[in-house]
C-alpha positions in Angstrom: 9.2 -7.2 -24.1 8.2 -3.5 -25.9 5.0 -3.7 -23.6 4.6 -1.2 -20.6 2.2 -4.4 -19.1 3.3 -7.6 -20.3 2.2 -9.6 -17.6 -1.5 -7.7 -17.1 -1.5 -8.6 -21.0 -0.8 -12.1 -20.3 -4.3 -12.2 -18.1 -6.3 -10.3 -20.1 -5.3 -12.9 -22.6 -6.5 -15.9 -20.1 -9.6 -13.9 -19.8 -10.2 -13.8 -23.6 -9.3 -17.6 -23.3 -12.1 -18.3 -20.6 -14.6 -16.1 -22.0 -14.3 -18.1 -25.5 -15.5 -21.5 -24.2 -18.8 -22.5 -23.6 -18.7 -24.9 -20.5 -17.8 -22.0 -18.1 -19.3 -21.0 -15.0 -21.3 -18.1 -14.2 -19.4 -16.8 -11.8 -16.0 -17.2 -13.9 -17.3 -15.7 -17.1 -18.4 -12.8 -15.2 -15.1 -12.7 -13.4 -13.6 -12.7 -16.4 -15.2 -9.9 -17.6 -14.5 -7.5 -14.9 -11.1 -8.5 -14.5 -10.3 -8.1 -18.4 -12.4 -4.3 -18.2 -10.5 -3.3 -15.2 -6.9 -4.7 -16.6 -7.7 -3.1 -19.6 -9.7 0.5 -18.9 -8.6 1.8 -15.4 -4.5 1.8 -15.1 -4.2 3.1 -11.3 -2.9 1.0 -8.7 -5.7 0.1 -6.5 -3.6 0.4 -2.9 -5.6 -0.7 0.0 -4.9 0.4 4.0 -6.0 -1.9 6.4 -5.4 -2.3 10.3 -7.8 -1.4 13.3 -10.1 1.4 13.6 -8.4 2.8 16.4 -5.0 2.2 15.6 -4.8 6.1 13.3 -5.8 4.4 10.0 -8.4 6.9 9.1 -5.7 9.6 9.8 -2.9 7.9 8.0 -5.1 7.6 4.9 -6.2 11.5 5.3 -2.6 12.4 5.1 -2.1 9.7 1.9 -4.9 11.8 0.5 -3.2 15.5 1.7 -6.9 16.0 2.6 -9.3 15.6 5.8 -12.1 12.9 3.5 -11.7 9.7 5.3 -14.7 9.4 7.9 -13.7 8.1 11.9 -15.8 6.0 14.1 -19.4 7.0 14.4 -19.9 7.8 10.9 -21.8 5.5 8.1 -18.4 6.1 6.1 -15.9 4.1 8.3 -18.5 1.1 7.9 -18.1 0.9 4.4 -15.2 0.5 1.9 -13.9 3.8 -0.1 -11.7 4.1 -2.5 -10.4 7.6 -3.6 -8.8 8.8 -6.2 -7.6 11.9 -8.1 -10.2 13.7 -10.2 -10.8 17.2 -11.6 -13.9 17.5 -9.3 -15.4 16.6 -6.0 -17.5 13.3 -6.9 -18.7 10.8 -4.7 -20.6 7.5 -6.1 -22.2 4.5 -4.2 -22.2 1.3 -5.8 -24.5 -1.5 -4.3 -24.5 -5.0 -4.3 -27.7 -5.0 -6.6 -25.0 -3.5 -9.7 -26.4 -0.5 -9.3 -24.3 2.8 -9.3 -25.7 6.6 -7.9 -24.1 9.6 -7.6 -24.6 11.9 -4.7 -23.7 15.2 -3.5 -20.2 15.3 -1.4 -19.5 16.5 1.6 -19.3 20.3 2.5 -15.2 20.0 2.6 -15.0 17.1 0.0 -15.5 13.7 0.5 -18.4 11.7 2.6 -20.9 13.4 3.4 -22.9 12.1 7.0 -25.3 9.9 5.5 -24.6 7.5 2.1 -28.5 7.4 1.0 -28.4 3.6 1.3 -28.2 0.9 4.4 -24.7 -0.1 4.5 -25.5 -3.6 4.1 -26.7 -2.8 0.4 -23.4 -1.5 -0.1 -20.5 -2.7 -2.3 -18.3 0.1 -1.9 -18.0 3.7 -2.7 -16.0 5.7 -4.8 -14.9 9.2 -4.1 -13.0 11.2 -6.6 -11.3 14.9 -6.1 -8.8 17.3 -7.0 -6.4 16.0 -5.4 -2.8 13.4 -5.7 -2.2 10.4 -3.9 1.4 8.5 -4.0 1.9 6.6 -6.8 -1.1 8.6 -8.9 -3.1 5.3 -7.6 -6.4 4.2 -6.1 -6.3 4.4 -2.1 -8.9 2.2 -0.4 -9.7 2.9 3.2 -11.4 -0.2 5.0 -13.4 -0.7 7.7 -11.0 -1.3 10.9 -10.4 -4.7 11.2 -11.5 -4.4 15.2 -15.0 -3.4 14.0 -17.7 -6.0 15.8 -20.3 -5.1 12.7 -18.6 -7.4 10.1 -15.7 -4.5 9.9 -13.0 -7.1 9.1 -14.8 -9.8 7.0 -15.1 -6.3 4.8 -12.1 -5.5 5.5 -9.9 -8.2 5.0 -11.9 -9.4 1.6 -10.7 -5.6 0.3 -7.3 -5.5 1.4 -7.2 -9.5 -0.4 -8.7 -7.8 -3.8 -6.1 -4.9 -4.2 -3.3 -4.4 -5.7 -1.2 -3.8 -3.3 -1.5 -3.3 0.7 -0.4 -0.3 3.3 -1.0 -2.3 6.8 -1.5 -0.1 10.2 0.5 -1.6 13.0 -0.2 -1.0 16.2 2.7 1.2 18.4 2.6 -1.1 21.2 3.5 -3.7 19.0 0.1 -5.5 19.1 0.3 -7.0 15.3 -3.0 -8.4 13.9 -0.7 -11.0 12.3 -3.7 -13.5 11.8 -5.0 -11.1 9.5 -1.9 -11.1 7.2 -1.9 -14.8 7.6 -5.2 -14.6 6.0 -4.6 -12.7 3.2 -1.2 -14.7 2.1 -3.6 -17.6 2.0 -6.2 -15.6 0.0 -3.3 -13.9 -2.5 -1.2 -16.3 -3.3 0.0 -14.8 -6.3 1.9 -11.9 -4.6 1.1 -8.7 -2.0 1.5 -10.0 1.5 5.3 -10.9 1.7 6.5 -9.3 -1.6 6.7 -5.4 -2.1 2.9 -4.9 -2.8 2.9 -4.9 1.5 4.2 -2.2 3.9 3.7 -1.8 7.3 3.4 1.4 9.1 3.7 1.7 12.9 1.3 4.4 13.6 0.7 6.8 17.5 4.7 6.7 18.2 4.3 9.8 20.3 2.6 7.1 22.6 6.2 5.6 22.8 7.7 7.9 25.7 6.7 8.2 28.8 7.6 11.8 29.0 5.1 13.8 25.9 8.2 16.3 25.0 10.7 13.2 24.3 11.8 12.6 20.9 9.8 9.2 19.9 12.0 8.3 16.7 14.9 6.2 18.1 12.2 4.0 19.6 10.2 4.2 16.8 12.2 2.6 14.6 13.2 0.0 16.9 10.0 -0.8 17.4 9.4 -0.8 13.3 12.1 -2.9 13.0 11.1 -5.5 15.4 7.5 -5.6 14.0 9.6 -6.6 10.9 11.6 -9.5 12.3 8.2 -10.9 14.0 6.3 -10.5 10.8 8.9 -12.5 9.0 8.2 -12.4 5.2 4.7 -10.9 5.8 5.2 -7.4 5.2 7.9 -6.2 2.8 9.5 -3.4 5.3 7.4 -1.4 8.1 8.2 2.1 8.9 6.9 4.4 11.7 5.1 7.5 11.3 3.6 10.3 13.2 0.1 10.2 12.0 -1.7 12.7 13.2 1.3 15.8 12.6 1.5 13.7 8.9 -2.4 14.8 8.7 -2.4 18.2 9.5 0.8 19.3 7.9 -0.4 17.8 4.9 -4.1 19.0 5.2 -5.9 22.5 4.8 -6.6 22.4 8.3 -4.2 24.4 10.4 -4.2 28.6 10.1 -3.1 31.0 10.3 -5.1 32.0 13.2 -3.8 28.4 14.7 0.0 29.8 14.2 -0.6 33.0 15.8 -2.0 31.0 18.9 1.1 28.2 19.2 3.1 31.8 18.8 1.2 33.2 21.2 1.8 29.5 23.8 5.5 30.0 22.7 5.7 33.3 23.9 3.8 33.3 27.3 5.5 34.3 30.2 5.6 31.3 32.6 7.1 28.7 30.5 6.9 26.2 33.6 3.5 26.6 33.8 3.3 25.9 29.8 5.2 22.7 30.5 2.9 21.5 33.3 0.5 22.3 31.3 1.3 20.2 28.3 1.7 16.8 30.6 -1.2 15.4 29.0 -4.2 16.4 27.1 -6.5 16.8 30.8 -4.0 19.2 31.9 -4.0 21.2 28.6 -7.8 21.3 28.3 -8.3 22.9 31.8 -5.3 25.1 32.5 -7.6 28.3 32.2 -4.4 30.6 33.5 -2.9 30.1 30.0 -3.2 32.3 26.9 -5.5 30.1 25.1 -8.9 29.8 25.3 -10.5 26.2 25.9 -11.9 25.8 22.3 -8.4 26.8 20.6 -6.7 24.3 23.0 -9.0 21.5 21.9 -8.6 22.4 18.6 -5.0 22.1 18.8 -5.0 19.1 20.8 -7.2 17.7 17.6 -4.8 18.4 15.1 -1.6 18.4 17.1 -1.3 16.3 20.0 0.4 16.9 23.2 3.6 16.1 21.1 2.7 18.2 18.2 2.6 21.3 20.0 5.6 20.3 21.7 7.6 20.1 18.7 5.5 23.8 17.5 7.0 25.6 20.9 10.6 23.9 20.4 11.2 24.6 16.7 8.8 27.0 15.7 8.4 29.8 18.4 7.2 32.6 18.8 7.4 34.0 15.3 5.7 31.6 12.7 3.3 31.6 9.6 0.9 28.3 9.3 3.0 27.4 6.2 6.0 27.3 8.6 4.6 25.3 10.7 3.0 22.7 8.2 6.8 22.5 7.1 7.9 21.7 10.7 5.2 19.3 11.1 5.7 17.5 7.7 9.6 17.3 8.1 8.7 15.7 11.5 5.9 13.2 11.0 8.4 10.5 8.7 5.1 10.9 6.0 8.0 11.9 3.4 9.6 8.6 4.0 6.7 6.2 3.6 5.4 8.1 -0.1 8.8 7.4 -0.9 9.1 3.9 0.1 5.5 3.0 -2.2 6.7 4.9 -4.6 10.4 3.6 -5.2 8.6 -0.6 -4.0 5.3 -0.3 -6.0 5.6 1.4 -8.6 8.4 -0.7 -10.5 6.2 -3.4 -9.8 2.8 -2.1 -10.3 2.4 -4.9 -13.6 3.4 -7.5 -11.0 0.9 -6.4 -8.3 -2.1 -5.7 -11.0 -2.1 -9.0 -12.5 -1.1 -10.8 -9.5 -4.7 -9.3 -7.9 -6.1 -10.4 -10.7 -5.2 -13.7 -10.9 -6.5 -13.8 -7.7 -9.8 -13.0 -8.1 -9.8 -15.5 -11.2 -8.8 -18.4 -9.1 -11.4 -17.6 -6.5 -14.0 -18.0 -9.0 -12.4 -21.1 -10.4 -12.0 -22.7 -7.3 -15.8 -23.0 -6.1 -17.0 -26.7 -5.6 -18.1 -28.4 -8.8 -21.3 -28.4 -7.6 -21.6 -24.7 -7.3 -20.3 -24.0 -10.8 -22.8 -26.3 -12.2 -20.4 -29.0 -12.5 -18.0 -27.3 -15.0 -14.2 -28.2 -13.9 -12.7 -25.2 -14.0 -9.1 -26.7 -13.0 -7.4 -25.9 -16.2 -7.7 -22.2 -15.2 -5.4 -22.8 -12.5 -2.7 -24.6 -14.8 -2.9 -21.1 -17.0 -2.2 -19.1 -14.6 0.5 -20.7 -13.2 2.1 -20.5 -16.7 1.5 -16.9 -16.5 3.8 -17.2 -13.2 6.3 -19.2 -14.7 6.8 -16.4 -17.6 9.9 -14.8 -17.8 8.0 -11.2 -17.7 6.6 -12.7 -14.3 10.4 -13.7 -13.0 12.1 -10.3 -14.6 9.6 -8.1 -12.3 9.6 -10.7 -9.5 13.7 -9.9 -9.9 13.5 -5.6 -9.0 13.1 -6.8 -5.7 16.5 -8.7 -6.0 17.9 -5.6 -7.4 16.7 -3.2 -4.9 18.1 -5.9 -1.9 21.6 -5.9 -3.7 21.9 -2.2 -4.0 20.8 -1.9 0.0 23.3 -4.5 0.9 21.4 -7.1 1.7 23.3 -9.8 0.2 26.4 -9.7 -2.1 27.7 -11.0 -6.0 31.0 -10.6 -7.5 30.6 -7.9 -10.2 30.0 -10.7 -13.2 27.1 -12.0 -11.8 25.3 -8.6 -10.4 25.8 -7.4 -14.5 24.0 -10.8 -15.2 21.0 -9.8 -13.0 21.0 -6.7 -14.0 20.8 -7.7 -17.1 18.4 -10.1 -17.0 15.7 -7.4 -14.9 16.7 -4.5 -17.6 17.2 -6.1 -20.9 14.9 -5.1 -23.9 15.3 -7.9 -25.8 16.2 -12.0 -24.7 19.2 -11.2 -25.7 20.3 -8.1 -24.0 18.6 -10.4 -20.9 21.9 -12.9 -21.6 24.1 -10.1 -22.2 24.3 -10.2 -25.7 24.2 -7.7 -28.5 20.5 -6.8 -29.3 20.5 -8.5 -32.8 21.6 -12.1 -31.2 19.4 -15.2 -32.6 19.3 -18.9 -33.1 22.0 -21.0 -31.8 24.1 -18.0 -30.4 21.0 -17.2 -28.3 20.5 -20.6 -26.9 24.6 -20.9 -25.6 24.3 -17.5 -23.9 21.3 -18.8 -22.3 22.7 -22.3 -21.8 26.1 -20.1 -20.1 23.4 -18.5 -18.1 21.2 -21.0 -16.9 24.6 -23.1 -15.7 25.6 -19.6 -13.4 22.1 -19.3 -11.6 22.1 -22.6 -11.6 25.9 -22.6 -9.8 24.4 -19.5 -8.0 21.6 -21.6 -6.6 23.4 -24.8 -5.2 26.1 -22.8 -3.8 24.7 -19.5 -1.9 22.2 -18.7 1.1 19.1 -17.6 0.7 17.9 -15.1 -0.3 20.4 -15.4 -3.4 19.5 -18.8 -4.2 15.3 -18.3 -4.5 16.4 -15.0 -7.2 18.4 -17.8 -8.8 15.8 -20.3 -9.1 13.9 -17.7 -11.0 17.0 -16.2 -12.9 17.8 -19.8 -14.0 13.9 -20.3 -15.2 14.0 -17.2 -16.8 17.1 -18.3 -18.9 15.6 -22.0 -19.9 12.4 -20.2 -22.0 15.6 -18.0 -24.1 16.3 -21.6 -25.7 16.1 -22.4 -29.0 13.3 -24.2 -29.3 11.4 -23.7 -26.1 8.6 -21.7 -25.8 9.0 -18.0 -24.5 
């Protein structure tokens, strides 16, 4: 229990298993190879964002990235899938179907540039490092919207079903591609849709009022919290966020020259004309009798929004730097909130969400027909990997989760048995799991986890879920602690 990755250890070891024998597939051994060199060489978490084109999830990922290098519609880049990541230079490489790797020259502000080199159908994905962080230091993938009629979500959902873990656009009016988490449960069943590696994120709520100055987030999070009661166990929480302000207050993009106009809008004369005005974006574009001229009131409408410069004239004013404003917009956009909630959900269980991906990817190779494999049965990979499942290191991590719900409230133990779990999620040792001193062996260890197994057990016949599924794995956790069993 000293290592940082028990369980990604625990695959790597099935992958030294599969690559020792000689009647293994093709397909597997390579598998095996890639999953054991990723497991082993590259320790980010590989977070994927997936939803519809349309629905902000290019912008949502640009503010993930605190930088404008996701491509939009119209662009070779929001065809393909990218996955970013920090590095001490601007880098961008495309990797092809072929194996092949080539390095090209970025964008002029970072990033993608207009053209890959390469038809996108020859393309695997790329990779595009800079100097830069993203939330959890990990790997952020932006996919093709799953709305695209070019074989967008086939790509789309066959990325968000190889990562780690899973950031899912929903849409504002509520429109939930839940086929598409459907899809990936049934591709990943070892973890991210319906555990923490999946958070929702109602994206647009400015859309939500009818009047553009209202303040969106009481029916924002309504909304967010009834996605979550349709969605059932599909997403792990969904919060709402202001996209667009999350974007620019977290880009390069917004001036000073940009502050000194919304100063300038704050401070004009006829403020019933600047309200008219801001009705919707027609109305802004060609009031001519206004301070601004057209090309800095499409440019604010780009990185604002009718809302956004709402929110400018209402708490900014007349006086205002562009850092000021970035706070304002930052502060309001609920970004904050979401970085928080993957950081405090997938970080504890980034060991969890690594190797349950890539068990996944293992079991996909396994399970082609017999036919396609050459006829090797490749069954017996399966029964491994549900050891793997059934380890205590998988149940401890699986466990967080029951930790986190009982510090929110969601369900309740007397103080005995939330030490037990407690125990059991932070211990060092199989004893300090039980509650015993650290040096605790033999027969002393097998009654404490004997005492142990009989609680959870208890636990399990006599509470409501959710308690009694943590107790099926607390209880299973306990059972491999006995003398004599393996562990």
């Amino acid at each position: 229990m000293t290592t940082e990755t028990p369980l990604c250890d625990l695959v790597v070891r099935l992958c030294g298993e599969i690559l020792s024998r000689r009647a293994v597939s093709e397909s597997l051994f390579a598998e095996a190879q890639d999953v054991a060199e990723r497991l082993t060489t590259c320790h980010r978490l590989r977070i994927a964002v997936g939803g519809r084109q349309q629905d902000g999830k290019t912008t949502l990922v640009n503010a993930l990235l605190r930088a404008r290098l996701a491509t939009g519609d119209g662009t070779e880049g929001a065809r393909v899938v990218t996955r970013y990541f920090p590095s001490h230079t601007d880098q961008v490489t495309v990797r092809l179907l072929d194996g092949s790797s080539h390095q090209i020259r970025p964008g002029p502000r970072g990033g993608l540039p207009q053209s890959l080199g390469w038809p996108v159908a020859k393309i695997k994905h790329v990779d595009v490092g800079f100097p830069g962080a993203t939330p959890c230091d990990g790997m952020i993938i932006d996919t093709p919207g799953l709305d695209r009629p070019d074989g967008g979500r086939e790509i789309s959902l066959a990325a968000c079903a190889d990562a780690d873990a899973l950031v899912f656009v929903v849409n504002f009016e509520g429109q939930i591609d839940s086929e598409a988490l459907r899809w990936l449960r049934r591709a990943a069943p070892f973890g991210l849709v319906g555990e923490v590696g999946a958070i929702g994120v109602v994206t647009g709520i400015q859309n939500l009022e009818s009047r553009p100055e209202t303040n969106p987030w009481p029916s924002a999070r309504l909304r967010a919290s009834v996605c979550r009661r349709q969605l059932g166990g599909l997403l792990f929480r969904v919060l709402p966020v202001l996209d667009l302000l999350a974007q620019t207050s977290l880009g390069a993009d917004l001036t000073e020259s940009d502050a000194l106009a919304l100063a300038n809008l704050a401070a004009f004369g006829d403020r019933k004309a600047v309200l008219a005005a801001l009705y919707d974006h027609d109305e802004f574009l060609t009031w001519e009798s206004g301070p601004l001229d057209r090309a800095t009131r499409h440019r604010l409408l780009d990185m604002l929004g009718i809302y956004g410069i709402h929110l400018c004239l209402d708490h900014v004013g007349a006086v205002a730097s562009a850092r000021t404003v970035r706070q304002e917009l930052r502060a309001a956009s609920g970004i904050d909130e979401l970085v928080r909630e993957m950081e405090s959900a997938l970080l504890p269980q980034s060991d969890l969400l690594r190797a349950s991906s890539a068990l996944n990817r293992l079991l996909t190779a396994a399970s082609q027909r017999e036919d396609e494999n050459g006829g090797v049965d490749e069954m017996w990979v399966f029964e491994a990997a549900r050891r793997i499942e059934n380890s205590p290191e998988f149940g401890r991590i699986r466990l967080l989760r029951a930790l986190r719900e009982l510090h929110d409230g969601q369900f309740h133990l007397n103080q005995a048995d939330a030490e037990a779990l407690r125990g059991l999620v932070e211990g060092m040792t199989p004893a300090e799991c039980l509650g015993e001193p650290r040096g605790t062996r033999g027969w002393a260890l097998s009654a404490a986890a004997e005492r142990e197994t009989i609680r959870w057990r208890t636990l399990e016949n006599t509470m409501l879920p959710p308690i009694r599924t943590y107790a099926r794995i607390a209880w299973t956790i306990c059972q491999t602690f006995i003398e004599g069993r393996p562990t």
